[in-house]
N, C-alpha and C positions, 0 to 999 in steps of 0.2 A: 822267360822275360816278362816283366811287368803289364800285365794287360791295360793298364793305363798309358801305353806308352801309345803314342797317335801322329798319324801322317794325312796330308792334304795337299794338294794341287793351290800352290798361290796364284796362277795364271789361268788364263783361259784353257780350256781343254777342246784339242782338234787339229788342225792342220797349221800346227804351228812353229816359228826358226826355233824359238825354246820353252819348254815349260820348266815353271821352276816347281817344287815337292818340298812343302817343310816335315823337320819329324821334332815332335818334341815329346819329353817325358826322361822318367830314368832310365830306360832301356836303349835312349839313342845312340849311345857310343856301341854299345853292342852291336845294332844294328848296321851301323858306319861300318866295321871292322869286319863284321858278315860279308858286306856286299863287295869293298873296296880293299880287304885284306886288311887292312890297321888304319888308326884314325891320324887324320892329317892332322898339323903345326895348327892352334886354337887363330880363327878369325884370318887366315890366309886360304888364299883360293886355291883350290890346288885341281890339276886336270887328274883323274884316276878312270880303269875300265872298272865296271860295275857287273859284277856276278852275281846268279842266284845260286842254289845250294846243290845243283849239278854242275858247279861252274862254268856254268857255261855264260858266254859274256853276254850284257844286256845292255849297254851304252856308253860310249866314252863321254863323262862325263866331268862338271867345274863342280866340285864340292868345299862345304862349307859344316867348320865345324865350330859354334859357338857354345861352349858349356857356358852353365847356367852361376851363378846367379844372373850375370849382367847378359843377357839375350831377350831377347822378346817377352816369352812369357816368364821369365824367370828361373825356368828348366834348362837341361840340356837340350838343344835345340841342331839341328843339321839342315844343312838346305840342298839338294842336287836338282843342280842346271842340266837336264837333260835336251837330247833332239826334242823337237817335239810332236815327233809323229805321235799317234794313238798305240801302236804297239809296243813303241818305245815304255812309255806313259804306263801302258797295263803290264808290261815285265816285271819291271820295276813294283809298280804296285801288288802283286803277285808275289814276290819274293818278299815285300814287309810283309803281308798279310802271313806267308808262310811262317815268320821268325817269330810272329804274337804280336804285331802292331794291328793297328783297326784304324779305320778311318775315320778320322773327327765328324763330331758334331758340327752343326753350322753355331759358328762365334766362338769355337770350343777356345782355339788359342787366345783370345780376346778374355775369355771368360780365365781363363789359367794366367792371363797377366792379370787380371785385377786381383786373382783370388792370392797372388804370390807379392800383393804390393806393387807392384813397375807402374799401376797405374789406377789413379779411383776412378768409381763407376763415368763421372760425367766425362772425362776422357776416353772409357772404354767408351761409350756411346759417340763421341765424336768419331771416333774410327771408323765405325760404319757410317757414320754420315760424309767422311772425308769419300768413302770409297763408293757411296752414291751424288755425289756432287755432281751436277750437270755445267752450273756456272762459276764465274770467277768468284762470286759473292758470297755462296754456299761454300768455297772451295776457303776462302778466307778466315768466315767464321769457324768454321771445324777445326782447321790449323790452329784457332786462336785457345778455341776449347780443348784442342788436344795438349798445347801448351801449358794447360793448367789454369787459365785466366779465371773462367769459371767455377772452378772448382775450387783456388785461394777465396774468392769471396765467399763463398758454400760453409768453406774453413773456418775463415773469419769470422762469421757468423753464431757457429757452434763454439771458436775459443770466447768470445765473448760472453754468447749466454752461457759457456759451462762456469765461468767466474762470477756471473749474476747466483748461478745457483748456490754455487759454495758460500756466497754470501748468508742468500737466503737459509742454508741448511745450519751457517752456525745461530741464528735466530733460530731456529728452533729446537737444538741441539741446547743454548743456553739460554733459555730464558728470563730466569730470575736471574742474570748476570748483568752487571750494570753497563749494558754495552748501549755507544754512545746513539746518538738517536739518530748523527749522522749517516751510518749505515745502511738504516733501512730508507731514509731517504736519497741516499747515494743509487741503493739498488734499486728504487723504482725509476730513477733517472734515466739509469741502463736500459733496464724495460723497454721507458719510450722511445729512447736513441736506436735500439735494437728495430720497433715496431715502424718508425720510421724508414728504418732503410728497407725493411721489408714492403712497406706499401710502397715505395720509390722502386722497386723490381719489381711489382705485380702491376705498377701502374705504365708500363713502359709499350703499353699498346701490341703485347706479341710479335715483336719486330723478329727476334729469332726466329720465333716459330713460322711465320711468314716467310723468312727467308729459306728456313728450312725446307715448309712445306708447298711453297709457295702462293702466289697472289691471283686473288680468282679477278677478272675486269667483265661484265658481262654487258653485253649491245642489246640495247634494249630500243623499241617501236613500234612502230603503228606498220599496218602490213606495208610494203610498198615505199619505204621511207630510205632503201639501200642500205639495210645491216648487214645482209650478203655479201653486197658490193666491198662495200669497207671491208670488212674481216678477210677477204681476199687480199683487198690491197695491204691492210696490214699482214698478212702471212707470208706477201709475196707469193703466194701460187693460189689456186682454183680448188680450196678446199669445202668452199659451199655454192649450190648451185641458186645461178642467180637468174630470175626472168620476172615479165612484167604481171604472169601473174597473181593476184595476192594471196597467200597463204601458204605460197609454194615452201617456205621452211616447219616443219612439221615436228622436230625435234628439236632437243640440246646435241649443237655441234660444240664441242671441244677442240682447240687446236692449243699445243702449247709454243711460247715463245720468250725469248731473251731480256726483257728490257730492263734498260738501267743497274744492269750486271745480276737481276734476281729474275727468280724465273716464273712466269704468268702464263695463266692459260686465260683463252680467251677466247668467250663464249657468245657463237651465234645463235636467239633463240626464236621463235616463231611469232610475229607481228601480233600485237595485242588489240584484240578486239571482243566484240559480242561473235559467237557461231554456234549456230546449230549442227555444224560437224563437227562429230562427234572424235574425231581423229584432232582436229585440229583445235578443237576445245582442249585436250591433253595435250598438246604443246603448249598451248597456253597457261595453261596449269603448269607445267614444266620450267617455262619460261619463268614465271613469277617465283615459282618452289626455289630454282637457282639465283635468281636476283635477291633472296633473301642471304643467299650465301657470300655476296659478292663485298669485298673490300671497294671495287669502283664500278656504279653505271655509268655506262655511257648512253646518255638518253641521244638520239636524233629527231632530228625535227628538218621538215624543208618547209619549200613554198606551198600554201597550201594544205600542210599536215602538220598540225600542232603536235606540242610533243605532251605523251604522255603521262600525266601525271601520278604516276606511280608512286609508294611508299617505298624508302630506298633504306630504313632500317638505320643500324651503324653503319652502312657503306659512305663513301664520296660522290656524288652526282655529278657530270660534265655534260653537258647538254653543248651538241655537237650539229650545226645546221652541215644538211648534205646537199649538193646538187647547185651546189654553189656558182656555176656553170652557167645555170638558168636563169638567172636574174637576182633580186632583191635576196636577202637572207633575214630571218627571221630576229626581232631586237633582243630575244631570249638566250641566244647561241653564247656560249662561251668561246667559239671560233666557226670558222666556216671552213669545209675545205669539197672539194670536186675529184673524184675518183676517176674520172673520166679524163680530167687535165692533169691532174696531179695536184693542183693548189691547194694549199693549206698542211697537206699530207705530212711534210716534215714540221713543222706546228705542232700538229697532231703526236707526230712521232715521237718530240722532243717533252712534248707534256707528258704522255703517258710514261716516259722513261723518267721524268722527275719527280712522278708521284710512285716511281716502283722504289726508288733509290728512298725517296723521303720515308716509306711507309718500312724500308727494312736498313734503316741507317741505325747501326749503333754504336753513339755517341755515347760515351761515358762506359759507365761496367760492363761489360758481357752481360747481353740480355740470355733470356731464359731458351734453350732451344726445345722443348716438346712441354708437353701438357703436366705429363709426368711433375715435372719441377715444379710448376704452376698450383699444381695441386700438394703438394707438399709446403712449399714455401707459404698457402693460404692458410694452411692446417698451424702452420707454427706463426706463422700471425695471427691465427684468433687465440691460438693458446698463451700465447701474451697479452691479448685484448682482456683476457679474462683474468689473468695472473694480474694484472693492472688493476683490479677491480674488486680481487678477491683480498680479505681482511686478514681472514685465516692465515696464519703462516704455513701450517701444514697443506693444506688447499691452492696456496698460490706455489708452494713449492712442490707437487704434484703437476699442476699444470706447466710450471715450468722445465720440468721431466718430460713431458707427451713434448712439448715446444723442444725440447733437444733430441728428443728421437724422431720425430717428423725432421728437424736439416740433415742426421745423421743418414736419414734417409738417402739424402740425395747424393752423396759422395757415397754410398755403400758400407758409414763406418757402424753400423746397427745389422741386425738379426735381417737378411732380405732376399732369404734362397730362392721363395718366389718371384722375386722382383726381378733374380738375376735371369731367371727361365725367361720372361716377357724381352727384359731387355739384349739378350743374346741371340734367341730363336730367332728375330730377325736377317742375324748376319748369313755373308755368304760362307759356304765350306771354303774352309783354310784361313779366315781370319776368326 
């Protein structure tokens, strides 16, 4: 049997009603016909007992037989819904291994549909972002990229400049041909219609990636100003300890949380001041290290403690009076709210969910979801900046070669074995 032929646990593995086991490769049908005596009616479920090579039985089980081309990876493909005890699970696995199947690589199936066509690279990468989505947000945009959305633009992008080039290549193919002069001002039209849409996705504020990777918001203050307090009340439980002495927060707490359907972590750090502790000087250091990272501070301020005026970088600033409870609030506050009464609280709550939604809303194209693309799509906007600029015919039309292998890049239709390791090694076993 084909040693490429490969099996994986699609479920969770342990004390479970069923686990499901894909196999995919050329050797599947054989393997189906080993275990189950002959292979079922294509794409109907069929209940069969499952034997290894003492026949002896190993589970009644719902199997599923999808030849290839139209299944997942494009292979012959089988699925059995077994019990899902552990013994169940290793029988079964035991008997593929016996017949010459091996267990996948983590993405290996993911990596055999793209490599079989069913799907280009920016859809294989939505897969595993579908299959770590925590929110509805994350869970939406991965749908929209597995759909293809992202990837038609990606398209679009390469049929267009592969047409700029064929232009540019009969310019230098014929030279001394009286060709009209229209053309080559046609094709640098392209150029900047192309460079356009490209700055118009690189300048979209990393709304994908954000939503991907999510939104950093970090509470930022003076000792004693109730950052603790807050970040509890927004977590709804006792995840930092709160008291009146000052200094008492000494590291970056991390807690993550939901808002505005994307997902934010949100970060209590140690009150900012001058100290000669030495422990609490390195939170402070810490403190300030993470607020450079942060998409939003939350500055606080009460009665009697100004607020910090720290350098907030590219983040947003919300400067937030606490202790609202006690009297007067500060004219600086962009709200006030009391942890103590609850006032202000859903304010609070309601803003910070409308700058999640704002900071990962995308409107218009499928923005870009990782770095990856980011970096690509840059590479083939300067190599139009430069194709724009260059006189040469043979020079702009090299450049404009590096500019169609950088998009090809990002759907997978270029040379990118490398690329494919990075971007698959991620997944879990069996997709």
């Amino acid at each position: 049997m084909d040693e490429e032929t490969i099996f994986a646990p699609m479920t969770g593995v342990g004390r479970n009603a069923v686990t499901a086991l894909r196999l995919s490769g050329p050797g599947t049908r054989q393997a189906v016909e080993a275990l189950a005596g002959n292979c079922p009616p294509a794409r109907r479920a069929t209940l069969r007992s499952l034997r290894d090579g003492q026949g002896e039985v190993l589970d009644r089980a719902m199997l599923l037989w999808l030849p290839g081309p139209a299944s997942y990876t494009g292979e012959d493909v089988a699925e059995l819904h077994l019990h899902g005890g552990r013994a169940v699970l290793e029988g079964v696995a035991e008997a593929l291994l016996a017949l010459g199947l091996r267990l996948a690589e983590p993405g290996e199936f993911s990596r055999r549909a793209f490599l079989n066509g069913r799907m280009d690279l920016v859809q294989a990468e939505a897969v595993g972002d579908l299959v770590a989505a925590e929110t509805a947000g994350q869970r939406r945009q991965a749908l929209r990229q597995m759909a293809g959305d992202l990837g038609r633009v990606y398209q679009d992008w390469s049929d267009r400049l592969a047409g700029v080039l064929a232009h540019q290549e009969a310019l230098i193919d014929f030279p001394d041909e009286a060709l009209p002069p229209e053309i080559e001002a046609a094709l640098m039209a392209d150029i900047a219609a192309l460079r356009a849409a490209l700055d118009g996705h690189l300048s979209d504020r990393a709304r994908g990636q954000k939503m991907r990777d999510g939104l950093v918001f970090v509470v930022q203050g003076a000792p004693n100003v109730g950052k603790s307090s807050l970040v509890n009340a927004l977590a709804g439980r006792d995840v930092a300890i709160v008291s009146a002495t000052p200094g008492t927060t000494r590291d970056v707490l991390e807690i993550p949380l939901v808002l505005g359907d994307a997902p934010v972590t949100l970060i209590d750090t140690a009150g900012l001041r001058e100290t000669a502790d030495p422990v609490e000087a390195e939170g402070v250091r810490r403190a300030r290290a993470r607020a450079g990272q942060a998409d939003l501070i939350i500055s606080l301020v009460s009665i009697g403690v100004p607020m910090i005026d720290e350098p907030v970088g590219d983040a947003v600033r919300m400067v937030v009076a606490t202790k609202a409870d006690l009297g007067s609030v500060p004219p600086d506050a962009d709200l006030a709210v009391s942890v103590l009464t609850g006032a202000g609280m859903d304010i609070l709550q309601d803003r910070l969910s409308a700058f999640a939604r704002e900071a990962t809303a995308a409107a218009g194209p499928p923005p870009m979801t990782r770095e990856r693309h980011r970096a690509l799509v840059q590479r083939a906007r300067d190599h139009l900046a430069i194709a724009a600029s260059e006189e040469e015919s043979e020079l702009r039309g090299e450049e404009l070669r590096l500019a169609l292998a950088a998009l090809g890049g990002l759907t997978g239709k270029v040379g990118v074995e490398a690329l494919l390791d990075r971007v698959f090694g991620d997944f879990c076993i069996g997709k």
